[in-house]
C-alpha positions as CSV (number, residue, x, y, z in Angstrom):
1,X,-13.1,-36.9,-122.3
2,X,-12.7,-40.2,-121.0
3,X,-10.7,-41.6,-118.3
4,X,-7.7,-42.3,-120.0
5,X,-8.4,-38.7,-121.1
6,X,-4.6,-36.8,-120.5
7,X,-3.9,-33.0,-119.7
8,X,-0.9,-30.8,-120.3
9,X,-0.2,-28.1,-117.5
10,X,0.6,-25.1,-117.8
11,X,4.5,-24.9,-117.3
12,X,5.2,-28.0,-118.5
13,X,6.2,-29.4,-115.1
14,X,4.0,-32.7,-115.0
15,X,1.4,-34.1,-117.6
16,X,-1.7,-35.4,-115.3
17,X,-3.4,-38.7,-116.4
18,X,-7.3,-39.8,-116.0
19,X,-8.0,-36.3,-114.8
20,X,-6.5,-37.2,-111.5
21,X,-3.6,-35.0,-111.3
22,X,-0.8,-37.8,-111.0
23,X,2.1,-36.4,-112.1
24,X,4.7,-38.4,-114.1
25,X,8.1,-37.1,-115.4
26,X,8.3,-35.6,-118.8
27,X,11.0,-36.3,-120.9
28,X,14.5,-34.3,-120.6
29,X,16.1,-34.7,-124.1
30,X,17.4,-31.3,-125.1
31,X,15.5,-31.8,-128.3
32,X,12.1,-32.5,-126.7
33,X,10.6,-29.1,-125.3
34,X,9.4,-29.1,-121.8
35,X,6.6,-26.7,-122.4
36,X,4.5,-26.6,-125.9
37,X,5.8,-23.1,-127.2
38,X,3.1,-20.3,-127.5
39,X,2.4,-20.5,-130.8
40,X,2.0,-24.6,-130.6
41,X,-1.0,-23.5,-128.0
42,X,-2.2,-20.7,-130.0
43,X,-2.9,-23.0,-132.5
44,X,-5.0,-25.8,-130.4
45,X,-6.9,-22.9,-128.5
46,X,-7.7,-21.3,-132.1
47,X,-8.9,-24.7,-133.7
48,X,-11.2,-25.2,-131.0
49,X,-12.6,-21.9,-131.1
50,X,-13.1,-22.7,-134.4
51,X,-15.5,-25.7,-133.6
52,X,-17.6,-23.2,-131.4
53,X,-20.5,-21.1,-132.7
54,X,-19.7,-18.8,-130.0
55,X,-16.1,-17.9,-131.4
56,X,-16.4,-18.2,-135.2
57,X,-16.0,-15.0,-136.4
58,X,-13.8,-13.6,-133.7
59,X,-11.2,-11.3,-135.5
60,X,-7.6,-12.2,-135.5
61,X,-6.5,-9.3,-133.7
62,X,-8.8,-10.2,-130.8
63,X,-6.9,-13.6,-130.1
64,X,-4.1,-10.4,-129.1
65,X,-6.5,-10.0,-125.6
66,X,-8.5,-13.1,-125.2
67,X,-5.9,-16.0,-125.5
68,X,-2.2,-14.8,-125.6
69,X,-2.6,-13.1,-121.9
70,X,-3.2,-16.8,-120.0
71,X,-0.5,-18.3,-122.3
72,X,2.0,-16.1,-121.5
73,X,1.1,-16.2,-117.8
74,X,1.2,-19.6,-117.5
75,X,-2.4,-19.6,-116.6
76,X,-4.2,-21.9,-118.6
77,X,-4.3,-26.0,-119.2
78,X,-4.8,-27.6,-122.6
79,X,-7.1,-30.9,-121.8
80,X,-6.4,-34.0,-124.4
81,X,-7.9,-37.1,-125.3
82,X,-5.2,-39.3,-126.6
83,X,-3.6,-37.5,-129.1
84,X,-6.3,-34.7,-129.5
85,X,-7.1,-31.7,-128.1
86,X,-10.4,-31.3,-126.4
87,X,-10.4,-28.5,-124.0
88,X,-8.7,-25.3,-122.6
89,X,-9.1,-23.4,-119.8
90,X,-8.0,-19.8,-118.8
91,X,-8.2,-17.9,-115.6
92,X,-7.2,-14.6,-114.5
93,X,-6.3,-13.0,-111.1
94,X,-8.2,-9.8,-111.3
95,X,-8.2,-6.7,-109.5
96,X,-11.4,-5.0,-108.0
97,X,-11.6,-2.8,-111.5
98,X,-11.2,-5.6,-113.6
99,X,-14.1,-7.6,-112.1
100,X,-16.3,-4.9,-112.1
101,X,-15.4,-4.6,-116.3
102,X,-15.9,-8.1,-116.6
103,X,-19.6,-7.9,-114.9
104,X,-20.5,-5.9,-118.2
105,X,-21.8,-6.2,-121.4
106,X,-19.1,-7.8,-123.8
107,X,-16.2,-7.7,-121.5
108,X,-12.6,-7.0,-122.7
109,X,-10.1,-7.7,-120.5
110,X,-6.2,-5.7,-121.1
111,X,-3.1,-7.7,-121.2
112,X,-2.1,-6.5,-117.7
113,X,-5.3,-7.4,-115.9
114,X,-4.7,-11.1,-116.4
115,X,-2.4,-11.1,-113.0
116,X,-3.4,-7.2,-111.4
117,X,-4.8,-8.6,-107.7
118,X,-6.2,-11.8,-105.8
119,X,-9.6,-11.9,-107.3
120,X,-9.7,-15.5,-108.9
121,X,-11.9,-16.2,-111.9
122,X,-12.1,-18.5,-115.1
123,X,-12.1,-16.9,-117.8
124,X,-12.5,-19.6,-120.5
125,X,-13.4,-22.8,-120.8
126,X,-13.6,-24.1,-124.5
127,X,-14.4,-27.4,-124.8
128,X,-16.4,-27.9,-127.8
129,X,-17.1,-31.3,-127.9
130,X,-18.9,-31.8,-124.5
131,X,-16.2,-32.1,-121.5
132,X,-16.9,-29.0,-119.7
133,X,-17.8,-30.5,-116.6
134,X,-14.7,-33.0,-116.3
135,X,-12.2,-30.2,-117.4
136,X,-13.9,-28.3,-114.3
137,X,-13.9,-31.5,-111.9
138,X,-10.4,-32.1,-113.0
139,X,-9.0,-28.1,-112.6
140,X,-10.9,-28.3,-109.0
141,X,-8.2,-31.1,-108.5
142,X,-5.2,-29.9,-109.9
143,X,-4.3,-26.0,-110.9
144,X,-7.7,-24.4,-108.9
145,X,-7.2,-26.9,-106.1
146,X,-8.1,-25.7,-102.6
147,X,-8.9,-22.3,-104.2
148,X,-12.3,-20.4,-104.6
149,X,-13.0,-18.7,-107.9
150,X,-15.8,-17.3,-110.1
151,X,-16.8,-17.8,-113.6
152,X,-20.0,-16.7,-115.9
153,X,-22.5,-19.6,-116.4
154,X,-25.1,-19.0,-119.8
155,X,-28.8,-20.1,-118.5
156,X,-31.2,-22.1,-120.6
157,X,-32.4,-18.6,-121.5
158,X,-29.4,-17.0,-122.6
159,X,-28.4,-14.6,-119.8
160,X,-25.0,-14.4,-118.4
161,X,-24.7,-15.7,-114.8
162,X,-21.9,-15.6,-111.6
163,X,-21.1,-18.8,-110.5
164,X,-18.9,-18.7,-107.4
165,X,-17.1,-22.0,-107.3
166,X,-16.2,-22.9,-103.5
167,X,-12.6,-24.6,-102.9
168,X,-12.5,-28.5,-102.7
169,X,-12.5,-30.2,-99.4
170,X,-9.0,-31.7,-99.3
């Protein structure tokens, strides 16, 4: 992702450019939608799934738990670069018995644990073409700004890892 690299928030609200956060005002024809539909981000998340070792044999009906969930919720942001889609990320505010699930082996989070407490975590991050790190700098910015979350890490040697992520200094 490069500078001129654009997001799309969740909600529709503002598009951010640069990965700065600036918010400019989206159209308001009645024939321009505000917020990409669900099935418009369904798509885009599955197509880069698709360009990830990782997710390319995930079963249709498992797109049911791991994707719709944040989309409904609003709690997810689709990262572009110019007129294609990079990146998307997904978090989830978990309750005390969803955390513990997601500490195990192959976690599998329910529709309903998405939003059940105050426990802040990113879920996903797929970005298969290398912009991890600025979709990260630029959610610590914007959506997870001034807030404290946790997400899994994958070391050099494969195992799973807890990285807590401390809020940005304003």
């Amino acid at each position: 992702m490069t500078e001129t690299a654009k997001t799309e928030a969740a909600g529709g609200n503002s598009r951010a450019h640069g990965g700065a956060g600036e918010d400019t005002a989206q159209p308001t024809s009645p024939n321009i939608p505000r917020n990409p539909p669900p099935d418009a981000v369904l798509g885009q998340v599955v197509w880069l799934m698709m360009n990830m070792p990782r997710y390319r044999h995930v079963f249709l009906a498992d797109l049911e738990w791991m994707v719709l969930p944040p989309i409904l919720l609003n709690q997810y942001r689709l990262f572009r670069a110019g007129d294609h889609i990079v990146a998307f990320a997904a978090w989830a505010y978990l309750s005390e018995e969803a955390e513990a699930r997601l500490q195990e082996p192959n976690p599998r989070l329910a529709p309903t644990d998405w939003k059940s407490g105050d426990r802040l975590w990113l879920i996903d991050l797929h970005a298969p073409f290398g912009q991890q790190e600025l979709a990260l700098k630029e959610l610590g910015e914007t959506a997870l700004k001034g807030k404290t979350y946790k997400m899994h890490r994958w070391t050099a040697q494969g195992r799973q890892t807890v990285e807590i992520v401390p809020q940005a200094n304003s």
